[in-house]
N, C-alpha and C positions, 0 to 999 in steps of 0.2 A: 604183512605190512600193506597201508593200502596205499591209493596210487596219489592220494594227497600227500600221505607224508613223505613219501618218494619224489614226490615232486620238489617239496620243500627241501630235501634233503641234496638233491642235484642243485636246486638255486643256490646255497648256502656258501656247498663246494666250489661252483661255478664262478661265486663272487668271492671269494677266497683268492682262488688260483689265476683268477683276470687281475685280481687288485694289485697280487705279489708280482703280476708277472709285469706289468702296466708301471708298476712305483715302485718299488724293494727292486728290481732286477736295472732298473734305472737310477743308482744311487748320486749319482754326480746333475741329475735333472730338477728344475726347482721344486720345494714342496708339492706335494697335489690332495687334495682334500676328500676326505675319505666318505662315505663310498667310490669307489668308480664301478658304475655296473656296467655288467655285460654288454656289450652291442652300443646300448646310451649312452656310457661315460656317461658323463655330468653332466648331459642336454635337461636330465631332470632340475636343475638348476635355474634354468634361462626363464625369467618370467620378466614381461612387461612392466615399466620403461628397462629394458635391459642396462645403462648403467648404474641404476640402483638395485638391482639385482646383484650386478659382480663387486657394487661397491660393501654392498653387506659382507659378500664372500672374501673379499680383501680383510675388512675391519675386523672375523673371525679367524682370518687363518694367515696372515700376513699380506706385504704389500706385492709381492711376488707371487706367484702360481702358476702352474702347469695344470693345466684343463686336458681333460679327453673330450671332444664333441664328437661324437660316433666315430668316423673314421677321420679326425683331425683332430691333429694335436695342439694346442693352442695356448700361449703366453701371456696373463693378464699382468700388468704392472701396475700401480696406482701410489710410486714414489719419484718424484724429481731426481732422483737418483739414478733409479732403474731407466728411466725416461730419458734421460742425459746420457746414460751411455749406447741406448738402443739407438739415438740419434745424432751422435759423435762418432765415438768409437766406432759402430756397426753400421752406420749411415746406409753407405751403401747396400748391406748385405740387408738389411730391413727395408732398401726403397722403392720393393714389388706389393703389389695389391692381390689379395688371397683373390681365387678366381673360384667366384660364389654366382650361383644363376642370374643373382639382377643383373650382371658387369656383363653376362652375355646376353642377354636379351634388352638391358636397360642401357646397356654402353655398346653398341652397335659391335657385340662378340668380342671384348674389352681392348677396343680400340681408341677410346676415347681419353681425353687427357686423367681422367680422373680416373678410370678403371684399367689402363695401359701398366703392361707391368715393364720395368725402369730398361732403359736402353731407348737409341736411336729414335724413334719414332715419337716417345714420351719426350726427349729432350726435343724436339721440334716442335713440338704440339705447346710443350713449356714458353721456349724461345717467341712462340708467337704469339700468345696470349702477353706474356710479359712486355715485348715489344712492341706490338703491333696496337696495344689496348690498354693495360695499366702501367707504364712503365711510369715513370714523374711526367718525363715528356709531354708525353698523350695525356696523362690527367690534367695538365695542368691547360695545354692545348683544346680540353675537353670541360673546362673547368666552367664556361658559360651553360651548357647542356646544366650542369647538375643546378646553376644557380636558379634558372629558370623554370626546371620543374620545383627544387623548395618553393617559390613567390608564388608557382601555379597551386602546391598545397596550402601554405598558408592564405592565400585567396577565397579556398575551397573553406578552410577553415572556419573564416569569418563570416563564412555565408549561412552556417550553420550558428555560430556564435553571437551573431547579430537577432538571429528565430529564435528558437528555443537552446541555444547554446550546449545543446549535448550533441557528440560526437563519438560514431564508432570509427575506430582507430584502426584496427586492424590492417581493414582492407584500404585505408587510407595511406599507409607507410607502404601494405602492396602494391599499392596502383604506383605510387612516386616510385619505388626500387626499378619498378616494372617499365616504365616510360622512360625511366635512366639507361639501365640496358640496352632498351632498344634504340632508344635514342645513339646511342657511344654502339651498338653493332650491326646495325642497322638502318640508322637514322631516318626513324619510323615512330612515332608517339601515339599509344595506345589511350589514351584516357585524356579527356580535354575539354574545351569550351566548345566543342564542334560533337563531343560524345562518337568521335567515328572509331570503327574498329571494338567498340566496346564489345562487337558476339565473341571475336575472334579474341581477344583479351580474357573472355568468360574463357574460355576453352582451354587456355593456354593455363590461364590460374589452377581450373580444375585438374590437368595435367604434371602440375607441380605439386600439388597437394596428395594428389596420388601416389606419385610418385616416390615423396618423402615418407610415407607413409606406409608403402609395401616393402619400402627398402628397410624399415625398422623393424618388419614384421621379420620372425624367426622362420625360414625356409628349411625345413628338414631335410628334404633331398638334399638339400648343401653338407649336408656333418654323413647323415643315411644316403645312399647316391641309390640305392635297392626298392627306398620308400617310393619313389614315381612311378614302378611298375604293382602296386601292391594300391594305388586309389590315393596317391598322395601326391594328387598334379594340381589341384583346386588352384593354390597360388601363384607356379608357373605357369598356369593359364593367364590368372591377370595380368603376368608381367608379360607375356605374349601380346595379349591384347592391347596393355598400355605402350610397350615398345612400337607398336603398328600405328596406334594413333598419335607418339612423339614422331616417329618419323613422318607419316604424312602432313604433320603440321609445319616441319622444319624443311620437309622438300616447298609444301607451299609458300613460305617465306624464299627459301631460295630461290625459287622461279620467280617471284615477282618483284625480286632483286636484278636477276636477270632481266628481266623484260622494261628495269627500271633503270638500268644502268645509262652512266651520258657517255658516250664514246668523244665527246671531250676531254681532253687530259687537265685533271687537277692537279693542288698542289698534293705532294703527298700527305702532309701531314692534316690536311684536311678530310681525308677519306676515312670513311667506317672502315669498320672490319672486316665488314661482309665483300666492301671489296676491293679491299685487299687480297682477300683468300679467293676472289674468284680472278685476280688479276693473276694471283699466284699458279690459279687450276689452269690457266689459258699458256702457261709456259710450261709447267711440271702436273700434267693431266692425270698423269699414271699413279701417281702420290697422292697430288690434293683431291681426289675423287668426292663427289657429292659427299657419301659417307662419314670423309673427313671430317670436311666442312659441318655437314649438319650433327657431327658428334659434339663439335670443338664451342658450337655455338649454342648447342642443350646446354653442356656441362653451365658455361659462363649465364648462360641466363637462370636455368634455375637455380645454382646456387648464387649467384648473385642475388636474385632476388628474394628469396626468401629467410637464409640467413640473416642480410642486415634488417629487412623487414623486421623480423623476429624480434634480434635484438633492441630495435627503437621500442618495442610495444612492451618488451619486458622493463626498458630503462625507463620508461616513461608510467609505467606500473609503480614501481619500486617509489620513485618521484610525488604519486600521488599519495603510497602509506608513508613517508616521508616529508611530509614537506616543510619541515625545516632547511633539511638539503635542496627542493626546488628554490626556495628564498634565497639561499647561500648563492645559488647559482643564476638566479635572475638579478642577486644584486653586481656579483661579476663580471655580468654582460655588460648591465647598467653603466655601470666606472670604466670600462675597457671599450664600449662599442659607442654608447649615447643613444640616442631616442632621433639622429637626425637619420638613421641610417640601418638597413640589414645586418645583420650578420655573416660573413664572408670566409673563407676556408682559411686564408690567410690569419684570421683570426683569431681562430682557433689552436695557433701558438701560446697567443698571450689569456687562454682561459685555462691555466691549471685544473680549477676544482671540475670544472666541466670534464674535463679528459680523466680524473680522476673517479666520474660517477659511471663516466662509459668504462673505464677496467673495473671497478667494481659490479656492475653488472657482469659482463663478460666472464667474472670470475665466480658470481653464483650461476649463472644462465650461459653455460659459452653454448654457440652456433653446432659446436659439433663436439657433447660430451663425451664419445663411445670414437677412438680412432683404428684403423684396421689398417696393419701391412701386413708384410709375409718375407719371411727370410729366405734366399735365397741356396745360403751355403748355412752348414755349420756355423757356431761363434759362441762366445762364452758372454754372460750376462751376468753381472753377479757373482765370478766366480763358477757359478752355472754352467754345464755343456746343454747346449739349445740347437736340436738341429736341424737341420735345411727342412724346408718345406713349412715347418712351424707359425700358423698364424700366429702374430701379435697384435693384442689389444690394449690400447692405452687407455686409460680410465680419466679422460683430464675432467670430468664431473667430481669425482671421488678426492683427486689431486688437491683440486682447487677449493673443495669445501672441506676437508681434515684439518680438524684441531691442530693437527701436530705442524701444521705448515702454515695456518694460520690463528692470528687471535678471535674467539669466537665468529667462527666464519658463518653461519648465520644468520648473523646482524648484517645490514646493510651498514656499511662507515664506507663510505669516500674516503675518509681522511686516511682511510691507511696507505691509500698511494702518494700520499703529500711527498715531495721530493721525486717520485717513482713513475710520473706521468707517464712518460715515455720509454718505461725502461717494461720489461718482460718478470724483472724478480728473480733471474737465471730460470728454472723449469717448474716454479712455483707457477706460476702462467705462462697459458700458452695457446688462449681460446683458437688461435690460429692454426697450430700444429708446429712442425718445426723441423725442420733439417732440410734432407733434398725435397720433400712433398710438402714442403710448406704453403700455405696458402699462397697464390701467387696477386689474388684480389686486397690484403690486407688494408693497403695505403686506400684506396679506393673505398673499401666498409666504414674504416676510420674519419675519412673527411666525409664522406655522403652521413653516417652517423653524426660526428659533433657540429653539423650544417644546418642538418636538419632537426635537433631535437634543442640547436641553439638558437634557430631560428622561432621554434614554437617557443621555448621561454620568455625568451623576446620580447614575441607578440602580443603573448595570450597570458592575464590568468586562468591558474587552472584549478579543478578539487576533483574530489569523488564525487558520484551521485548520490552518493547517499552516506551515515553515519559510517556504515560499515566498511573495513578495510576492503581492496582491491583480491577479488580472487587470485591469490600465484600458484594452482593446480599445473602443475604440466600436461602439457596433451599427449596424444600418440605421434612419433613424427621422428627421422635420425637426426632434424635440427630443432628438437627441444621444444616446439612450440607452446603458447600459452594456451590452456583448455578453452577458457572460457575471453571471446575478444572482448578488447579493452573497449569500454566506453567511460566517459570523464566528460566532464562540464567543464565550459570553458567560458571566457569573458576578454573583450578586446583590450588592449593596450594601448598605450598613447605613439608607441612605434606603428601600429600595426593602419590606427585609425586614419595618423597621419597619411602612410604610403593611400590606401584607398579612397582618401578625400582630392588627391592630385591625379587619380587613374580616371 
């Protein structure tokens, strides 16, 4: 015999006896889809945008699955069913975050709200983000900041609309997300009629973009922990590298918070957040440590920023191959607002169809398709025994666009949320997430989105540039971004004319 088919003949076996011993000897574990090979599991599987990758594997082999990723076991679900009871039921024992290399080197060694696994520290880091920053309170307290930078984009808008009236969007809804943040954590405005801070704004973009970007990328030493000594550090490096230059950006922001502070006492509800948390480090040093701080205020800026970004430039995509529903909704504003005046948050009550075009976005394009925790103990799912340690992945891309959950989901319709504005659908939607790790920013995404994209209706007509629909490619990124930036042609309104003929 020679030493090829010996060879073949050990793989055969090999895949045999890992697969019986891996799934046959685990009968009470959810289905797992067959191969599992040796050593890989099913990393053969994982291919870019990863939740169309696991949504195919869903649609072939159910809405449940048990994954081998090398040495992690891992639980894909992609049913409002399965999804409702991981985050009911099991709440707690699902509300840790798998500890994957970015969360140590991108989350300051996962200390940070968003890679903290659930306990004490995580419920602090919650408490103050919720409190100190989104709570009604504070947004509502804070609710001038937001009005100000929309007036400052639709100003920008018109200056372009008035020239040649084409506009890239993109980084248009980033600079606003971006100046709101800082603004509400900082109370620092990157982008403006003074153009200051624009280098350190470039840097900070490039940084998030990065960011978002490595973390979607598949880390093999994560599932192989063996691969980083065999020439498989290329991408731990980056994240090395990018960790060194989030943190020197975020100590230089702190320091010149420090060096900026009034040792005058305000009211409280007038303070940013930054100092807040250094009012806090000045009394509980040993807690609130630089670290804290500069984790707690990466987390909130970049995903703030980029997320609702995102989603303005998908919703307003959608809007452009649509525009029977842009018309539906600039006649809404029309009847509800008037031509003497802005668009205002409060307002944003009384526009059903508008709130109904943002959950329909949200529901082909949500902010965060692919969601990651990690069980802590045993627990049953499904009937299922799932046990401790077990990543779980929620599929809400795959959720949210199944036939079986929706009517040709597909198609852009607003109108399926008629009635449903403000309702979730029980775990048919849920671009936010849900349970203990629920997005804590949501109320905030919500009004900063239908402010801003009810503001540009408003103002502006709009179209394509040209005959052909709007590219909807997705890009590389774990918040779904669009490949290719939006740009649309625009044309003033008689609201818009108005407000800048009295400025």
């Amino acid at each position: 015999m020679n030493m090829e088919a010996l060879y073949l003949i050990i793989s055969i076996i090999a895949i045999v006896f890992v697969t019986k011993f891996t799934i046959f000897n685990n009968k009470n574990l959810p289905p797992s889809p067959f191969p599992c090979l040796p050593i890989i599991g099913h990393l053969y599987l994982v291919k870019s945008p990863l939740y169309r990758a696991l949504g195919k594997l869903s649609n072939r082999h159910g809405p449940m699955l048990m994954l081998r990723f090398g040495t992690r076991r891992a639980l894909l679900v992609s049913s409002p069913a399965a999804v409702e009871e991981c985050l009911t039921t099991n709440d707690v024992t699902f509300a840790n975050r798998p500890h994957l290399l970015a969360g140590k080197h991108l989350g300051y060694d996962y200390t940070t709200l968003s890679w903290s696994s659930y306990g004490d520290q995580w419920r602090n880091l919650r408490r103050i983000a919720s409190l100190e920053l989104l709570s009604a309170h504070r947004l509502q307290t804070l609710s001038s900041i937001r009005s100000e930078e929309v007036l400052l984009l639709a100003k920008k808008v018109y200056g372009r609309a008035v020239t040649d009236g084409v506009v890239e969007m993109k980084s248009m809804f980033f600079e606003l997300m971006l100046n709101v943040m800082m603004m509400m954590i900082a109370g620092k405005r990157y982008y403006g009629d003074s153009g200051a801070d624009v280098e350190e704004a470039r840097r900070f973009k490039e940084i998030v973009m990065e960011t978002f970007v490595l973390m979607e990328t598949t880390n093999v030493s994560d599932y192989l922990p063996w691969w980083k000594w065999v020439g498989g550090r290329g991408l731990e490096r980056k994240m090395v590298a990018l960790g060194v230059k989030r943190s020197v950006f975020m100590q230089g922001l702190l320091e010149e918070h420090k060096r900026k502070m009034v040792v005058i006492k305000k009211k409280e509800d007038k303070s940013n957040l930054m100092e807040v948390l250094l009012k806090l480090q000045q009394t509980e040093p040993e807690y609130y440590t630089n670290e804290v701080i500069k984790g707690l205020m990466q987390v909130l800026l970049s995903a703030g920023t980029d997320t609702s970004s995102g989603t303005m430039e998908w919703m307003l995509s959608l809007l452009l191959n649509n525009p029977e529903a842009l018309k539906k909704a600039q006649a809404e504003i029309d009847n509800n607002v008037g031509e003497d005046r802005l668009v205002n948050e409060s307002d944003i009550a009384s526009l059903p169809y508008l709130r109904c075009i943002i959950n329909e976005t949200m529901r082909m394009y949500p902010p965060g398709p692919l969601v990651f925790h990690e069980s802590s103990k045993d627990c049953k799912v499904g009937g299922y025994h799932i046990p401790g340690g077990t990543m779980l992945l929620m599929n809400l891309w795959a959720m949210q666009n199944d036939p079986k959950n929706w009517d040709d989901p597909k198609k852009f319709k607003p109108e399926r949320f008629i009635g449903l504005e403000d309702s979730r659908d029980g775990y048919k939607l849920m671009p936010f997430g849900s349970g203990r790790r629920r997005c804590p920013a949501e109320n905030l995404a919500m009004r900063m989105i239908g402010l801003t994209l009810g503001t540009l209706i408003q103002c502006f007509e709009w179209e394509r540039t040209s005959e052909e629909m709007v590219d909807m490619t997705e890009g590389k990124g774990l918040t779904m971004p669009k490949a290719k930036p939006l740009v649309a042609k625009c044309q003033p309104r008689v609201m818009i004319t108005k407000l800048m003929s009295q400025m």
